[in-house]
N, C-alpha and C positions, 0 to 999 in steps of 0.2 A: 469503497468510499460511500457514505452516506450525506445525504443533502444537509446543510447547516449544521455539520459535528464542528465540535469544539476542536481549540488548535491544540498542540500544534498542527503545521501539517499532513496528515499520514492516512496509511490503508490498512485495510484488515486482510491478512491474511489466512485459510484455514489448509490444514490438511490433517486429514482422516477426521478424528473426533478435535483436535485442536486450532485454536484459534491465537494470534499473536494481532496485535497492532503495531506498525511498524512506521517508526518516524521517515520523512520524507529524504530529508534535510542528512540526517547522520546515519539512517538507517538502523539503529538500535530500536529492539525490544520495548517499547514502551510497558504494556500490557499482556497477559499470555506468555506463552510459549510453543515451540515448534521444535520439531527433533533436530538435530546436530546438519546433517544432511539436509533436509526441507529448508531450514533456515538458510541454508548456503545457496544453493538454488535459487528462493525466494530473494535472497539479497544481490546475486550476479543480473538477475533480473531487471529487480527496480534501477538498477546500477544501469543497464541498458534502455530502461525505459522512465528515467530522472524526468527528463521535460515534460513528455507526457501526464506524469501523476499530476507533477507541480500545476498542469495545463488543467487538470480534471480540478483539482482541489479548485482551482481559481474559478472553475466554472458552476460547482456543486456549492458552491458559500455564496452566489449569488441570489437563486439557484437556474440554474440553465445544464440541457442535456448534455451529460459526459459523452466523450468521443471512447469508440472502443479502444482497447492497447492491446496487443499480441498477448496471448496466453504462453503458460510456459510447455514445453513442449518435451 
């Protein structure tokens, strides 16, 4: 998440050499791409950590320090 990014909602996610931006909200692909696998992962994720983001985004458009959120493990 970056400070004052345009909406919608969402984060970046990357793995290995790729990068996706990932809406908050419905969780589709905005931007990028991610392998089949990564994507699934990356999406059960934010699925677990919904409020969180939504928590960050609200606090990064102000702009005021994001709270960390569990990485994926």
């Amino acid at each position: 998440m970056f400070f004052n990014d345009h909406n919608p909602p969402h984060f970046h996610a990357e793995y290995q050499d790729q990068e996706a931006i990932i809406d908050i909200h419905s969780l589709q692909i905005l931007k990028g791409s991610l392998p089949k696998r990564a994507r699934m992962m990356v999406v059960e994720w934010a699925l677990e950590h919904r409020e969180e983001l939504l928590a960050n985004w609200n606090k990064a458009r102000i702009p005021e320090p994001l709270d960390k959120i569990q990485s994926l493990e």
